[in-house]
N, C-alpha and C positions, 0 to 999 in steps of 0.2 A: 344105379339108375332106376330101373322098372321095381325092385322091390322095395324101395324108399316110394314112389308111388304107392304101390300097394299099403303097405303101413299106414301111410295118410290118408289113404281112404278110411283106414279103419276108424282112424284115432283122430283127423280134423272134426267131424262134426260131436262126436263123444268128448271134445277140448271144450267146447263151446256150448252145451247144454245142450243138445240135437239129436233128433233122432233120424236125419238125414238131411243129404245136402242140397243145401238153393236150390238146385234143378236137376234133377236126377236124368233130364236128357242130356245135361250139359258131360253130365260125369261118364255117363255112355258112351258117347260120341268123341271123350279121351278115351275111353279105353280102345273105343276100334282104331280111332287115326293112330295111337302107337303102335298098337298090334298089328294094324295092315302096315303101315308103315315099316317097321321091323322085318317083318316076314318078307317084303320086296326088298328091302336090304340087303337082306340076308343072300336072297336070288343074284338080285345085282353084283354084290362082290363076289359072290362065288361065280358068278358067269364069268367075270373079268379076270380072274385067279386064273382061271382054268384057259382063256383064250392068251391072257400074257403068257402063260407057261410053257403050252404046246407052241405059241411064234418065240419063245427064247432056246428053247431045247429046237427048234427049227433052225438056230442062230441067224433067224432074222434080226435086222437093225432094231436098234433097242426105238427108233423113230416110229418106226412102223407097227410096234408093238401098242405104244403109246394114241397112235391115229386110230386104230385096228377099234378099241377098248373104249374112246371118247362118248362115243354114245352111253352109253352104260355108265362111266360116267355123272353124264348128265341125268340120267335116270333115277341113279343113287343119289343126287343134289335132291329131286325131287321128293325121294325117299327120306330126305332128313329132314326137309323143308316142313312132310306132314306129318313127321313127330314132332316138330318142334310146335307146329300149330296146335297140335292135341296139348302140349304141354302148356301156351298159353290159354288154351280154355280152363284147362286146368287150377291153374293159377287164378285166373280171374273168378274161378266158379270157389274157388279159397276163399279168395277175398267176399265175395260174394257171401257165404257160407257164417264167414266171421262178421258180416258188419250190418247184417238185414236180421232182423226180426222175424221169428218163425214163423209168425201168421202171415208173411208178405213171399213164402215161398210158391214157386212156381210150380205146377201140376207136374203130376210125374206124368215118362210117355209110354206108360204101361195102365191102364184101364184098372180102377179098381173092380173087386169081382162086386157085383150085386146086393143090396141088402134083401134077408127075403120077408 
């Protein structure tokens, strides 16, 4: 997953005669949505791991286990919903990358330093 990302960051715009890509906020703003993304993941199932565990060693209903944990859940839906988001900017900023002409690229959102 994440290091086939990584790779194509490397190696998409160096495919394509580039010395960077379409929009270098776009490529940002993949990396934080999977990385946040991810790392609430990570939270969410291990919250859920741990509250189904202590109600099954409780030999609570396997029902109640399952209602107990819903939210969380839903949380983790959301969790995947904005890597997935991060992965279509991604993609688009590929395509983007591959089909625009270098002089038609967008400003980076890091300020160049000054000439003096």
């Amino acid at each position: 997953g994440f290091w086939l990302i990584g790779i194509t960051t490397d190696l998409w715009p160096r495919t394509f005669g580039r010395k960077q890509w379409w929009s270098p906020m776009l490529h940002e703003a993949t990396f934080w949505m999977c990385t946040i993304g991810l790392a609430s993941m990570f939270v969410a199932l291990t919250s859920a791991g741990l509250v189904e565990g202590f109600l099954w060693k409780s030999l609570a209903p396997w029902e109640v286990s399952l209602q107990s944990v819903q939210q969380i859940w839903l949380f983790r839906t959301a969790t995947g919903l904005l890597m997935f988001a991060g992965v279509l900017i991604f993609v688009f900023n590929m395509y983007m990358t591959a089909t625009t002409p270098e002089s038609e690229d967008l400003p980076s959102f890091h300020a160049e330093p000054a000439a003096a």
